[in-house]
Backbone bond lengths (Angstrom), bond angles and torsions (degrees), N, CA, C in turn:
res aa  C-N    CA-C-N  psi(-1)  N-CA   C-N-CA  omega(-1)  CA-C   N-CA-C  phi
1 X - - - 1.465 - - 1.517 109.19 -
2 X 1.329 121.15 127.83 1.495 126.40 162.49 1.410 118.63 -24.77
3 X 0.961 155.16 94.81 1.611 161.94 124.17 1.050 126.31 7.61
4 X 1.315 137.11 81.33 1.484 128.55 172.99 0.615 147.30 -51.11
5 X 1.698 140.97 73.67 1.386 157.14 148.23 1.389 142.89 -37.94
6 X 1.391 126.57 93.98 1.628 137.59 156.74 1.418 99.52 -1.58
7 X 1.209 145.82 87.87 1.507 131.28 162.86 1.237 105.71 -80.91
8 X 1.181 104.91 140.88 1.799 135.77 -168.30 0.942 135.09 -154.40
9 X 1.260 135.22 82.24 1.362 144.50 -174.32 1.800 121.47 -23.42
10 X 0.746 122.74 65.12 1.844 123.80 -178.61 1.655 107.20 -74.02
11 X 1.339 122.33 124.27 1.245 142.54 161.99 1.794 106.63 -35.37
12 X 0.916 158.44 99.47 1.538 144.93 148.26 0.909 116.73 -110.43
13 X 1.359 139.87 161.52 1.570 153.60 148.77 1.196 89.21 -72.69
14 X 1.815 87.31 148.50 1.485 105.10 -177.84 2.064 95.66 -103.44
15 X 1.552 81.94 155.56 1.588 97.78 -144.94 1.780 101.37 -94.06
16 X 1.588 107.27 -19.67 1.354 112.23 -172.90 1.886 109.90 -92.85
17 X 1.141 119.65 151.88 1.415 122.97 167.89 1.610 119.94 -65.11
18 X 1.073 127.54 173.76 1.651 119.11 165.52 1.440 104.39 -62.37
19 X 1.198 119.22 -66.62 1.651 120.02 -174.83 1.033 129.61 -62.15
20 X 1.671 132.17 -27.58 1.598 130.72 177.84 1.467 97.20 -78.59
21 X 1.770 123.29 -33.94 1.416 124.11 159.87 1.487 128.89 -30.93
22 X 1.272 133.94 -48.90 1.423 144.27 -147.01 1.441 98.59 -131.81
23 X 1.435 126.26 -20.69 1.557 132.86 178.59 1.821 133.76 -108.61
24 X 1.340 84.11 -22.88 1.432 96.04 -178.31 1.743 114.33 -84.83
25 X 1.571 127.95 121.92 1.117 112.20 -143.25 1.707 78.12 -106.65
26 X 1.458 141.05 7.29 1.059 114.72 -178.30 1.630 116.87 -96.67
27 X 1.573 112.74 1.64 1.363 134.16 -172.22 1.184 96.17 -78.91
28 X 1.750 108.68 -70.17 1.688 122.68 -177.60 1.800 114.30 -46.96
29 X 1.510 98.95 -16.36 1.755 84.57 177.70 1.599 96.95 -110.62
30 X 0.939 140.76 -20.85 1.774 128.89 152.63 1.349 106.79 -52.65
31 X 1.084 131.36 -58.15 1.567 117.12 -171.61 1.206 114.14 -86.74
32 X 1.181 135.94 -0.76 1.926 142.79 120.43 1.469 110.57 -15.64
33 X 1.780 99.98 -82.55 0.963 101.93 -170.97 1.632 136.64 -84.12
34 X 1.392 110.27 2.06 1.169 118.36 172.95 1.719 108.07 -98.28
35 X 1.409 132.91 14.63 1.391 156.46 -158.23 1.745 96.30 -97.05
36 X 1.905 67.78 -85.68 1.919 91.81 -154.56 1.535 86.30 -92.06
37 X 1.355 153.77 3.51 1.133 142.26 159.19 1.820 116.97 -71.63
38 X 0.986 102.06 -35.41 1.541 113.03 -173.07 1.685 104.86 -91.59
39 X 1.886 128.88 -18.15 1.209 107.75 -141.20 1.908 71.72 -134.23
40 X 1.279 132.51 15.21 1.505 132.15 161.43 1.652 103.40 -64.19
41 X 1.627 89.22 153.89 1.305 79.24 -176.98 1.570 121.92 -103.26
42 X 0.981 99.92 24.69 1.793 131.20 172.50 1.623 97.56 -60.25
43 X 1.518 106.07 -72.65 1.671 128.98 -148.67 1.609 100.73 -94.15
44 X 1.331 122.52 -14.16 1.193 124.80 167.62 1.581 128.28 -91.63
45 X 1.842 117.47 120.61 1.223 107.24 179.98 1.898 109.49 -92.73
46 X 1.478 134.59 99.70 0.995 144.04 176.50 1.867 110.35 -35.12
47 X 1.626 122.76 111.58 1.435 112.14 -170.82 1.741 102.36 -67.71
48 X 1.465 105.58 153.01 1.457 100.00 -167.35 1.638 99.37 -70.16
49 X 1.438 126.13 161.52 1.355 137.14 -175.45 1.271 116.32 73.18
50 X 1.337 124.34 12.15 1.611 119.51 166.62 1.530 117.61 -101.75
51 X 1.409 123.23 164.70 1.381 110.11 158.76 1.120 105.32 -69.79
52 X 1.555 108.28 152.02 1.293 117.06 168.01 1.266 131.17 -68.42
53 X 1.474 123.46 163.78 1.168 124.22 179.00 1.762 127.54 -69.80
54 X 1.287 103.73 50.40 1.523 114.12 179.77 1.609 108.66 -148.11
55 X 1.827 89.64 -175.96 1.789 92.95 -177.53 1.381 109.20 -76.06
56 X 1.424 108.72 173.13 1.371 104.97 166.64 1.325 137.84 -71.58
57 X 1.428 114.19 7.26 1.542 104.26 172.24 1.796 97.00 -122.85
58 X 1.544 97.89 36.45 1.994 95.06 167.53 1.266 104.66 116.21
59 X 1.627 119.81 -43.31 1.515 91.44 -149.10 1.180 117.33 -119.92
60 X 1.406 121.52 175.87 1.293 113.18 -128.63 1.838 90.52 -86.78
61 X 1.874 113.87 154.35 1.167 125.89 -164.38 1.290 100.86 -67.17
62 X 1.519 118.54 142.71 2.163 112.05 155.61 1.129 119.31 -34.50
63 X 1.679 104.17 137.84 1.281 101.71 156.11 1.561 113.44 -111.07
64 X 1.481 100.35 -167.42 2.038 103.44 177.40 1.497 119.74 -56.09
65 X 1.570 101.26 -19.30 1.613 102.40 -147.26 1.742 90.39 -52.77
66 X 1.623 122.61 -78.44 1.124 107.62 -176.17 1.636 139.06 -36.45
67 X 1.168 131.86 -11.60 1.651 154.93 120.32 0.788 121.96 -27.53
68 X 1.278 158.59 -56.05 1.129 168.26 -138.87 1.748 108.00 -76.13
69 X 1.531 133.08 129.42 1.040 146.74 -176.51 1.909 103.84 120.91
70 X 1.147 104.80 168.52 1.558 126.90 -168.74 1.731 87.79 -62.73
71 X 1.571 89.11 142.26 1.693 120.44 -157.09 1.336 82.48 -96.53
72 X 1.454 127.51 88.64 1.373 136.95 162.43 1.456 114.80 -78.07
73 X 1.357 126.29 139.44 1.560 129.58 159.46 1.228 90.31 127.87
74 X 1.421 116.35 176.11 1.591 126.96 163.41 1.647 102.72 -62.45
75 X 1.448 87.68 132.67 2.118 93.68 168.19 1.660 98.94 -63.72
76 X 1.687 109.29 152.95 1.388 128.74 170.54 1.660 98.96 -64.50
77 X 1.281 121.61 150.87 1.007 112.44 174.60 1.333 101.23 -131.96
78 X 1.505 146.36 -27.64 1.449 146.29 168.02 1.844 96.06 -100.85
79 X 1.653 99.13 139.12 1.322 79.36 154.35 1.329 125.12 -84.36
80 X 1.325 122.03 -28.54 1.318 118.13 -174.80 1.624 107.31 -28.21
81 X 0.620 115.31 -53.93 1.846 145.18 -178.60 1.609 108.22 -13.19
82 X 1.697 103.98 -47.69 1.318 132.60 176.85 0.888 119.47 -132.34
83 X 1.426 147.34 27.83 1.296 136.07 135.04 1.973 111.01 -102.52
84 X 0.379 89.77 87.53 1.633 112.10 -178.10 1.328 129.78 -135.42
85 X 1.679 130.12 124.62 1.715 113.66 170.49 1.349 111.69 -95.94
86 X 1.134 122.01 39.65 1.895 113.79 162.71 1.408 98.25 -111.39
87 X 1.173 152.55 17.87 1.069 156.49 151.38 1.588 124.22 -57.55
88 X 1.663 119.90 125.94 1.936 113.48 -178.75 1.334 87.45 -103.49
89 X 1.544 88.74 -171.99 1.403 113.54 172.58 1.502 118.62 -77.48
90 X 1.362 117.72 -32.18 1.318 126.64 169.88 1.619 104.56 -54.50
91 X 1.372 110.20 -67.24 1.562 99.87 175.63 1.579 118.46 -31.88
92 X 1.615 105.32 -72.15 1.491 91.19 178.80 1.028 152.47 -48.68
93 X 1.779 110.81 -22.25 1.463 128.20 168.03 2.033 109.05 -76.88
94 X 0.970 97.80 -14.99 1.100 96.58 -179.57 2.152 111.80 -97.79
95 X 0.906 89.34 8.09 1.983 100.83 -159.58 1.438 77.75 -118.56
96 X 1.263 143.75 -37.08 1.707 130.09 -175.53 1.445 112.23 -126.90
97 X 1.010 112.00 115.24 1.638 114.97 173.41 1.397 107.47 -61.45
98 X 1.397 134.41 -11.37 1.652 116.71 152.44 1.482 114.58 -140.54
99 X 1.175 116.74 119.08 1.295 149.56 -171.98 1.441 109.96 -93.73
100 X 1.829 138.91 126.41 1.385 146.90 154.73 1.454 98.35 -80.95
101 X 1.519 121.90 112.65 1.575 115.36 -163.56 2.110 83.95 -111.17
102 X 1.550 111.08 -22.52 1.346 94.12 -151.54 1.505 83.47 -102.58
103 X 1.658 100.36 97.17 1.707 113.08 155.13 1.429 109.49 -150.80
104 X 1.399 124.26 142.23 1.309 112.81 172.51 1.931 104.39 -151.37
105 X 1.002 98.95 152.37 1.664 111.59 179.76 1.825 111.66 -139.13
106 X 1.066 84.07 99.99 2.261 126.82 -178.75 1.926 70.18 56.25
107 X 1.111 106.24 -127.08 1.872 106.90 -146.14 1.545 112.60 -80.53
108 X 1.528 93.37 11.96 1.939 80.41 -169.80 1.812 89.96 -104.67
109 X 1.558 95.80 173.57 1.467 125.92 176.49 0.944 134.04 -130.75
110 X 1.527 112.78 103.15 1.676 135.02 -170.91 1.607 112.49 -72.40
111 X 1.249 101.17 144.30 1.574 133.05 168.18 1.438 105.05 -131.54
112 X 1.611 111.12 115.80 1.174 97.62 173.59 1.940 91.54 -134.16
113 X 1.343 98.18 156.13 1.545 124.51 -164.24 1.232 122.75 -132.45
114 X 1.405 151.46 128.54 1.176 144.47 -169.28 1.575 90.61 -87.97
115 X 1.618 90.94 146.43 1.696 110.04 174.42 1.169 123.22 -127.34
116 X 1.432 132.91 120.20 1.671 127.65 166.42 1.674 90.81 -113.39
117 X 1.497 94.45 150.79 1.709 89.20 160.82 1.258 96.88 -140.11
118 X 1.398 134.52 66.33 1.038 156.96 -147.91 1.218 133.08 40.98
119 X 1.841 113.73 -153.74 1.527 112.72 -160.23 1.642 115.38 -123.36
120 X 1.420 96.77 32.29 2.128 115.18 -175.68 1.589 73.16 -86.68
121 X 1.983 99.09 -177.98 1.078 99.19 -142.13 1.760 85.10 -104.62
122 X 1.401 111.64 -2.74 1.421 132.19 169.91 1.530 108.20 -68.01
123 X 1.129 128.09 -38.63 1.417 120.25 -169.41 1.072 125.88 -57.19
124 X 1.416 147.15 160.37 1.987 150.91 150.66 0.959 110.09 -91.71
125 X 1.368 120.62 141.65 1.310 134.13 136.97 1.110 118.71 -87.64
126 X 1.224 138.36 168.23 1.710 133.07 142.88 1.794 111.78 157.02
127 X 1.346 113.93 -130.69 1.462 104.63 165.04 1.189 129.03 -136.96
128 X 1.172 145.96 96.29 1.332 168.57 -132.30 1.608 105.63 -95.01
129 X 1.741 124.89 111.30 1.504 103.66 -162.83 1.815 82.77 -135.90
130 X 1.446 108.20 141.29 1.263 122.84 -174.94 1.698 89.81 -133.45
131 X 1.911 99.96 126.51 1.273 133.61 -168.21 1.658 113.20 -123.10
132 X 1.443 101.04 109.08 1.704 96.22 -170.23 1.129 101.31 -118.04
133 X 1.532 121.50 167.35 2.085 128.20 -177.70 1.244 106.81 -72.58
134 X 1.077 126.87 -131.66 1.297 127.37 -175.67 1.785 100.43 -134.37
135 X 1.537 121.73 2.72 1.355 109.50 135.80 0.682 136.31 -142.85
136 X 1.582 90.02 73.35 1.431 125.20 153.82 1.462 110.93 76.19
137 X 1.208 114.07 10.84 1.949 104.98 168.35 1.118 124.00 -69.84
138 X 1.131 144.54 171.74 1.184 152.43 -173.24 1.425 107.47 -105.51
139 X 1.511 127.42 111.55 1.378 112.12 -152.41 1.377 103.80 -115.28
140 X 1.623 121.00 -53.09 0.747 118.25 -179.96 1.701 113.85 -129.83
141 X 1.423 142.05 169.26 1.294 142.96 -177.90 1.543 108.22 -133.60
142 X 1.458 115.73 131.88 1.397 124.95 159.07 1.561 121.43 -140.12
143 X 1.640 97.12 159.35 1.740 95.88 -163.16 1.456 91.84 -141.29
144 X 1.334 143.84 126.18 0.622 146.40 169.57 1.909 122.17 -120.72
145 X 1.582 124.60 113.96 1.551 104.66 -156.01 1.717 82.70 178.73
146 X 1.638 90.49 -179.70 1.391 105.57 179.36 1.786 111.00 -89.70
147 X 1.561 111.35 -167.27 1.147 101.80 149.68 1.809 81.22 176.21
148 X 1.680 105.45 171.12 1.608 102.59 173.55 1.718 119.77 -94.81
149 X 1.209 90.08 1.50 1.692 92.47 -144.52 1.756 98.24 -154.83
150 X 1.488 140.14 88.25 1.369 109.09 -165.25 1.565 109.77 -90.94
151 X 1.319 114.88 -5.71 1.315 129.31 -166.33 1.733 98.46 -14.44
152 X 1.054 126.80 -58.07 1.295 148.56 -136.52 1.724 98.82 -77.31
153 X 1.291 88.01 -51.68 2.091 103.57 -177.19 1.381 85.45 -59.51
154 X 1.394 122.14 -78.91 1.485 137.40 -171.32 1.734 115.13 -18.69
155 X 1.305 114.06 -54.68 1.311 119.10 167.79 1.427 129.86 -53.93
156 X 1.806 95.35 -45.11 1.634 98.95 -174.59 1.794 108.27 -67.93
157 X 1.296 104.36 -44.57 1.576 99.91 -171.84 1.738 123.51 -80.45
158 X 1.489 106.76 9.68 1.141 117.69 176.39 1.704 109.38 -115.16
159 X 1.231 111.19 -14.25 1.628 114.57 163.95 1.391 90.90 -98.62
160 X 0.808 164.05 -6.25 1.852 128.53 -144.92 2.043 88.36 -153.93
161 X 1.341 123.96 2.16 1.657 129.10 177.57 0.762 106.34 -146.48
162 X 1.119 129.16 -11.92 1.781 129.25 174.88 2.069 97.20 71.34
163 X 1.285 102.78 59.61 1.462 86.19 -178.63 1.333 103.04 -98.48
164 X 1.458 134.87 171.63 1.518 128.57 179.21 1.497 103.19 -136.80
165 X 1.387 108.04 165.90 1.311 119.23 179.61 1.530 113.29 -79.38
166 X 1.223 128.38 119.44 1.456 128.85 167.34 2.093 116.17 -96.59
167 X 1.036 78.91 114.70 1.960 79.64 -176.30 1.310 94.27 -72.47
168 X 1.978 104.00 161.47 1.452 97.21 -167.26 1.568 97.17 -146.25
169 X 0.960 125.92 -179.09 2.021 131.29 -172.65 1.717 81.59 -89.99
170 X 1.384 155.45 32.80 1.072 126.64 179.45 1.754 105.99 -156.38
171 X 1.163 111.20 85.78 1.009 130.04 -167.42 1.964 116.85 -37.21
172 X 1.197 106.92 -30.56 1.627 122.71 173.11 1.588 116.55 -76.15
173 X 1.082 108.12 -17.54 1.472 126.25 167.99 1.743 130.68 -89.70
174 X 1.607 119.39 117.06 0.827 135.72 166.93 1.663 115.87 -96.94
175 X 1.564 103.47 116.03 1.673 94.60 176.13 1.957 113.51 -153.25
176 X 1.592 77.49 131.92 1.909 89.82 -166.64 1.355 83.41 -117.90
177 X 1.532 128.23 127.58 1.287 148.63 105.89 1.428 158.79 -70.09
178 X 1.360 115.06 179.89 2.060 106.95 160.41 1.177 95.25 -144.13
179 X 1.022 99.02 129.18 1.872 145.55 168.54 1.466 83.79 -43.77
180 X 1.447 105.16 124.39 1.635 119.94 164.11 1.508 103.55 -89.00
181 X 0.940 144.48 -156.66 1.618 147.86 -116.45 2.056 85.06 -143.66
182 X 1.763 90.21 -50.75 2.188 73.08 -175.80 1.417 107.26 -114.77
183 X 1.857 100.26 39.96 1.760 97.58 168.10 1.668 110.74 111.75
184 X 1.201 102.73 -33.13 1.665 111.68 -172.87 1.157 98.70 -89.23
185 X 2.060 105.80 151.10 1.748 108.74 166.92 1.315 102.39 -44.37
186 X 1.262 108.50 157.07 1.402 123.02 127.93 1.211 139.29 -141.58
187 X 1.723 107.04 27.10 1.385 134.88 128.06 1.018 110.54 -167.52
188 X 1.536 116.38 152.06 1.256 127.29 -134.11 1.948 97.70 -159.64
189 X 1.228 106.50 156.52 1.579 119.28 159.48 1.195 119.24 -142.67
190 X 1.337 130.50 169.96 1.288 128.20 -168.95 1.566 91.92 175.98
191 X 1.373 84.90 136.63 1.566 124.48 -175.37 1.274 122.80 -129.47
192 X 1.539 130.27 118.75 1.503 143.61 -169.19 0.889 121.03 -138.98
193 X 1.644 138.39 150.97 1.611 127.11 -176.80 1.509 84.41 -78.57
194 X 1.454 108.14 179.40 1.383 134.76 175.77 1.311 98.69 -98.70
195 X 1.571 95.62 157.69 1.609 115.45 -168.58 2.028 99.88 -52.86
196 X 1.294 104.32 -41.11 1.395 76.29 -165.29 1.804 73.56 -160.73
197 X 1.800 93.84 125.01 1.496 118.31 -164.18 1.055 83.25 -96.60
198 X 2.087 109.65 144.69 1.392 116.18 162.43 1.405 116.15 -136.95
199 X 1.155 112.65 116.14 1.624 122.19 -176.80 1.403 115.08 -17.36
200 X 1.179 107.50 -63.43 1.631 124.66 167.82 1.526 110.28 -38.90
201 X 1.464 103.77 -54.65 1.271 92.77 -174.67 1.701 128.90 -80.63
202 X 1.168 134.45 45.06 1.731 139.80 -134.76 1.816 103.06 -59.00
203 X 1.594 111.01 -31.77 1.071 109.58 176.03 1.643 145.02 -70.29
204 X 1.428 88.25 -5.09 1.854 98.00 -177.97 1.642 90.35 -145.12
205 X 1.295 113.39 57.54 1.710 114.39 145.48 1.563 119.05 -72.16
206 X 1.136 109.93 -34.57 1.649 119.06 161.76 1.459 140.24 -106.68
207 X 1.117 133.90 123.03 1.241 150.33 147.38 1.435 107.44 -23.98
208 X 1.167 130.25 141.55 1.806 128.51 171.58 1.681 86.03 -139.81
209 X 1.295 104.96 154.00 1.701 126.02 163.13 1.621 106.81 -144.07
210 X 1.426 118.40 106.25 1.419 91.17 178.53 1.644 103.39 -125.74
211 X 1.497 121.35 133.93 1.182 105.07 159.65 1.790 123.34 -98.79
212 X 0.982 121.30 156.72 2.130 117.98 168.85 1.495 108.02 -118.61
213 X 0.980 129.92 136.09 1.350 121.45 172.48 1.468 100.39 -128.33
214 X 1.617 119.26 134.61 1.053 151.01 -148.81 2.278 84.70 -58.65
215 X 1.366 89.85 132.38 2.064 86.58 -170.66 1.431 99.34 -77.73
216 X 1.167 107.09 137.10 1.787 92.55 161.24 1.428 114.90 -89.90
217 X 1.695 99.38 149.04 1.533 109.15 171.69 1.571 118.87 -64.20
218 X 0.975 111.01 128.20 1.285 129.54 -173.74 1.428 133.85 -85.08
């Protein structure tokens, strides 16, 4: 069973170089598997009164598996960069030299891409999946990955989505959403320590789940 942990933001230097970061393939498969191994929804017991650990129409969030292999391309360096809805599919195939094109959830169409945006103690890794209709909008966004520090995510999606903090019965849990229309997210983030934090490791003390759903104009 998941472990309940005080999450707490601790200051660290990040422990990896730029290059053993983005090159070393035995890092990218530990923080694989300590990701989507710990954050399935098999091995995870959900605390009662939260949303669950999925999208908003049920199913269950990405994991790394489709990600997985050497973090080719230039690293992201803003997120703004990629969380955005004026974004196609052409862009994205063109922004990652390897693209998971064959995913889809009821009519939309996933691209999902591995993401570092470096090695501060603020940065993510994990897998970043952009879901468009069938013309071609950009509908919805999910990221699923580690990070040490989310301060950084936390800011952007609460200036730039209007997301808010929801307090919760579970003290290890951080969670900012938006109020869907009959009460339910309909996008949401959530932040958790990892099953089992390692000094060494400063960059994946936390779990991230984030969903965006395309805002409506108002």
């Amino acid at each position: 069973m998941f472990k309940k942990a005080m999450l707490v933001f601790v200051p660290v230097l990040a422990a990896l170089s730029p290059m053993a970061f983005f090159s070393a393939p035995g890092w990218w498969s530990k923080m694989t598997a300590s990701v989507s191994g710990a954050t399935s929804a098999e091995n995870v017991d959900e605390p009662a009164g939260l949303v669950p650990w999925t999208s908003p129409d049920g199913t269950d969030l990405p994991t790394l598996g489709d990600a997985q292999g050497p973090l080719e391309g230039a690293p992201v360096q803003e997120l703004e960069e990629v969380l955005r809805f004026d974004l196609t599919p052409d862009w994205v195939v063109r922004r990652w030299p390897r693209v998971s094109a064959g995913l889809s959830y009821l009519e939309l169409q996933g691209y999902r891409v591995p993401l570092v945006t470096g090695t501060a103690e603020d940065d993510l890794a994990g897998a970043l999946t952009y879901y468009f209709t069938p013309r071609q909008q950009l509908q919805r966004i999910t990221f699923h990955g580690a990070t040490g520090n989310a301060r950084k995510l936390v800011d952007l999606v609460t200036s730039r989505f209007g997301f808010a903090r929801r307090l919760t019965n579970d003290a290890s849990v951080f969670l900012y959403q938006i109020p869907g229309q009959d009460g339910r997210a309909a996008s949401f983030l959530w932040i958790r320590p990892a099953r089992v934090v390692k000094a060494d490791e400063p960059n994946q003390r936390f779990q991230v789940a984030l969903v965006v759903e395309r805002p409506i104009k108002r």
